[in-house]
ZAMARGU-4260 file (C-alpha; in steps of 0.2 Angstrom, whole numbers, plus 5000, padded with zeros to 4 digits):
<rodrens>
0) 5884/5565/5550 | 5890/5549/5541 | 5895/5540/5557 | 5875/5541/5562 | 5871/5531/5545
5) 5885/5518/5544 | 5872/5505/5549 | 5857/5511/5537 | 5855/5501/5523 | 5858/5512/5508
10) 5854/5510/5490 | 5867/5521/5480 | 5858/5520/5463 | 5869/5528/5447 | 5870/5530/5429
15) 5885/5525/5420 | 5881/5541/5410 | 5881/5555/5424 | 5892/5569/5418 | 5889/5579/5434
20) 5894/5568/5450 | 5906/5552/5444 | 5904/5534/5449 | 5919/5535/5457 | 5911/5544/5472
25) 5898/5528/5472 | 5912/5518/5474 | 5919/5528/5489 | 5901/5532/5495 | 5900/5511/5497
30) 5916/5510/5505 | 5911/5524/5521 | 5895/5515/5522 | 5896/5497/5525 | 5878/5492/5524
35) 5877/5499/5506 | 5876/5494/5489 | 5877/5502/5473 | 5868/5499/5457 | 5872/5506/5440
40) 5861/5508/5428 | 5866/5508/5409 | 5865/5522/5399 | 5858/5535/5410 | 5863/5551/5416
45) 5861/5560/5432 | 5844/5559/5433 | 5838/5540/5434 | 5822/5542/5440 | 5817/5554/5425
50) 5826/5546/5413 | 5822/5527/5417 | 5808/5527/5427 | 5805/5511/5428 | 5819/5503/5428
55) 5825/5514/5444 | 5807/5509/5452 | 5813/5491/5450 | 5831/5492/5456 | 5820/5500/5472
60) 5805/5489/5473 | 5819/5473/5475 | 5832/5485/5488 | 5816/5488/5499 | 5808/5470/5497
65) 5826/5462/5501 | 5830/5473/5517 | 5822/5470/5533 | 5812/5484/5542 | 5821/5496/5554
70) 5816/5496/5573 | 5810/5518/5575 | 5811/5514/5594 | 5793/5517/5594
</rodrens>
């Protein structure tokens, strides 16, 4: 399956806090998919949306202004 998203633009948002998956798999996330970033956000845990809501609507609201639309084929 990661072969079909390799040219996906991906936003791999984490929190330097998360004590159930470690940032190190963000780091090998972003190197298997080369049209991705990662953003850490400081002092939250797993959850970042519940936890820093708006922050993490921020970090999104820029990723999605900054990347262009995707052509569906339709």
């Amino acid at each position: 399956m990661l072969p079909m998203i390799t040219s996906i633009p991906t936003l791999l948002i984490w929190g330097n806090k998360d004590r159930v998956v470690d940032l190190a798999s963000a780091a090998m996330l972003e190197q298997n998919l080369p049209n991705s970033q990662v953003r850490v956000m400081d002092g939250v845990g797993h959850l970042p949306y519940e936890e820093s809501p708006e922050e993490f609507c921020r970090i999104v609201t820029e990723f999605l202004a900054l990347t262009p639309a995707m052509d569906n084929g339709k």
